[in-house]
N, C-alpha and C positions, 0 to 999 in steps of 0.2 A: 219696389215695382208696383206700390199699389194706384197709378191712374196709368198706367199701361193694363192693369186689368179691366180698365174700363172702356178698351178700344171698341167695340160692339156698341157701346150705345154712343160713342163718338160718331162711329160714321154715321148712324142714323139723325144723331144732332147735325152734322156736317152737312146732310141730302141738299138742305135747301141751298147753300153755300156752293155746292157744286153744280149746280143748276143753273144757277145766276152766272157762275163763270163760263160753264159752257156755252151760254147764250149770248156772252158779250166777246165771247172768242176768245178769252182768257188760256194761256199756255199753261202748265204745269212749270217747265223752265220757267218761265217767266212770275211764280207763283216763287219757285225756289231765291230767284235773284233776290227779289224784294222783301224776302225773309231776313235776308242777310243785310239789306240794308236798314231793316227795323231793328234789327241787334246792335248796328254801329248806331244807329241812334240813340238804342237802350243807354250803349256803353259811352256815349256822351253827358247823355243824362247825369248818370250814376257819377261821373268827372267833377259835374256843377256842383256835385251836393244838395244838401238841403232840400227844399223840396220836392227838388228835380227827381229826387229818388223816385216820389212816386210814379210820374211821369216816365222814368225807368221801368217801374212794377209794370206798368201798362202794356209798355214796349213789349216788353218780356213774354205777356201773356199774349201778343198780337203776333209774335214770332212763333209761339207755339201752334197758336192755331191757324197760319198761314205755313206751318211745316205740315200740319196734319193737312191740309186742303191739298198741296200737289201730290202727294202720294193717290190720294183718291180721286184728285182731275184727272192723272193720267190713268189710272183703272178704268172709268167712268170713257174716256176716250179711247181709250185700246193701246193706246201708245208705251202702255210702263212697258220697260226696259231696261236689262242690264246697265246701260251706258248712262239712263234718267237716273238708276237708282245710284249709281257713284257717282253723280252729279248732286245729288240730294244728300246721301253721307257727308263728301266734303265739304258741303254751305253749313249740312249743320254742325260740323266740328270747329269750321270757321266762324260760325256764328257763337259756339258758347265760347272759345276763346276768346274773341271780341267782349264779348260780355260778363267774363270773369276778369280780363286787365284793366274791364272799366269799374269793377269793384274795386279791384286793388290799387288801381290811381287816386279812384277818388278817396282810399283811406290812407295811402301812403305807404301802404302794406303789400310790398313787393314779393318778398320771401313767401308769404299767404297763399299768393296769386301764383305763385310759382308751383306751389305744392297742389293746389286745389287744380289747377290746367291741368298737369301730368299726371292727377288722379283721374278725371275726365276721361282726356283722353288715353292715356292706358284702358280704362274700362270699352271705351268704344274701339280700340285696336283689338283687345281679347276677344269680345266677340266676333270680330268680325274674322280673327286671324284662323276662328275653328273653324268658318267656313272652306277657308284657303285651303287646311289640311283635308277636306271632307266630309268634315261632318256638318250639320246645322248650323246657321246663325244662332249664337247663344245671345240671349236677350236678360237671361236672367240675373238675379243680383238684388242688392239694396235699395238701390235708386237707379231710377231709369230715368231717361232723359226730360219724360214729363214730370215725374217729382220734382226735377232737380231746376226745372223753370220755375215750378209753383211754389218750392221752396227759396228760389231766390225773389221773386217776384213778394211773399211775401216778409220777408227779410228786409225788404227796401221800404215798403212803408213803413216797416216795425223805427227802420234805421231814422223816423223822420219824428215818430212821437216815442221811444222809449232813451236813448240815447246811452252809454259805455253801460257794462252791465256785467256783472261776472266778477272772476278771482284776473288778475291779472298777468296777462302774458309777458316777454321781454319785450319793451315798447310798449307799456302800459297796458288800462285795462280797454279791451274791445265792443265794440259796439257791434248790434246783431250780423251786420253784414261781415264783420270780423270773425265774429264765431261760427258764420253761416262758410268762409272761405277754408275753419278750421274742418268743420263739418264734411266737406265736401272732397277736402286733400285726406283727411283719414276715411270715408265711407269709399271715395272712389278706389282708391287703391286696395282697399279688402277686395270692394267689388274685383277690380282686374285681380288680385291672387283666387277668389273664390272663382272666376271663371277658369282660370290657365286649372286648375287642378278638375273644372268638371267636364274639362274639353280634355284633360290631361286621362280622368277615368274610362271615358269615350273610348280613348284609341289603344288602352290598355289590351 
């Protein structure tokens, strides 16, 4: 979780960003849609290989900060709401799906991409499931969703100038975006068991 500790001095980096949008009539929805379509493009990118990755990385970090922008359009306009905020959760779960099977296309590495999704998302169901019972959105964890950008994001350049690296897996040895997909299917899933037990101490 360490650049979700840094959401304070985001929004005040953000001011001008939302400024500019309110004034050309920029929706929040419509901030959300377009996030999601910068992800399917990450996740085409990432398909092409080669140097696309970077072009990937790019996507990636353009997603990020077009997710932080609707949250704060629609504060900034008075409109946030329950029905924007589950509008927003879903693009972005949609969005790192999209952008995790465009990892694992482009390395062939299905099984990966399989583990790394359901680590994900289980981490973003756990938190959200302790609010259903009650208590608080739980946010906390290892990786939060901005790490997990900036860590993929930098994983794609690495994937463009370092190339297989490591002890090798079944199906050979892996390239950073391979270890980045191992990374992420074992951190995300700690994260979802580490939250079910601190939403689990909560209702004790």
């Amino acid at each position: 979780m360490t650049l979700d500790r840094l959401r304070p001095l985001a929004d005040r980096a953000m001011a001008p960003a939302v400024s500019v949008s309110v004034r050309l009539g920029v929706t929040p929805a419509t901030v959300s849609v377009v996030s999601l379509l910068v992800a399917g493009a990450a996740a085409l990118a990432f398909v092409a290989g080669g140097g696309w990755y970077v072009v990937g990385a790019v996507l990636v970090f353009a997603n990020g900060w077009l997710d932080l922008l609707d949250g704060r359009l629609a504060r900034r306009l008075g409109v946030d709401s329950p029905a924007g905020d589950l509008l927003d959760h879903v693009i972005d779960r949609y969005a790192d799906v999209v952008i995790l099977a465009g990892l694992a296309a482009g390395l062939g590495r299905w099984g990966l991409g399989f583990a790394a999704v359901t680590g994900v998302l289980l981490t973003s169901y756990l938190g959200t499931q302790a609010e259903a019972v009650g208590l608080s959105r739980v946010y906390g964890g290892l990786v939060g969703r901005a790490d997990r950008l900036a860590l993929i994001a930098v994983a794609a350049v690495l994937e463009v100038v370092v190339g297989p690296i490591g002890p090798a897996l079944p199906g050979g040895v892996l390239t950073p975006v391979g270890w980045l997909l191992v990374f992420l299917a074992v951190v995300g899933h700690l994260t979802a068991v580490q939250r079910f037990f601190a939403a689990r101490g909560d209702l004790a």
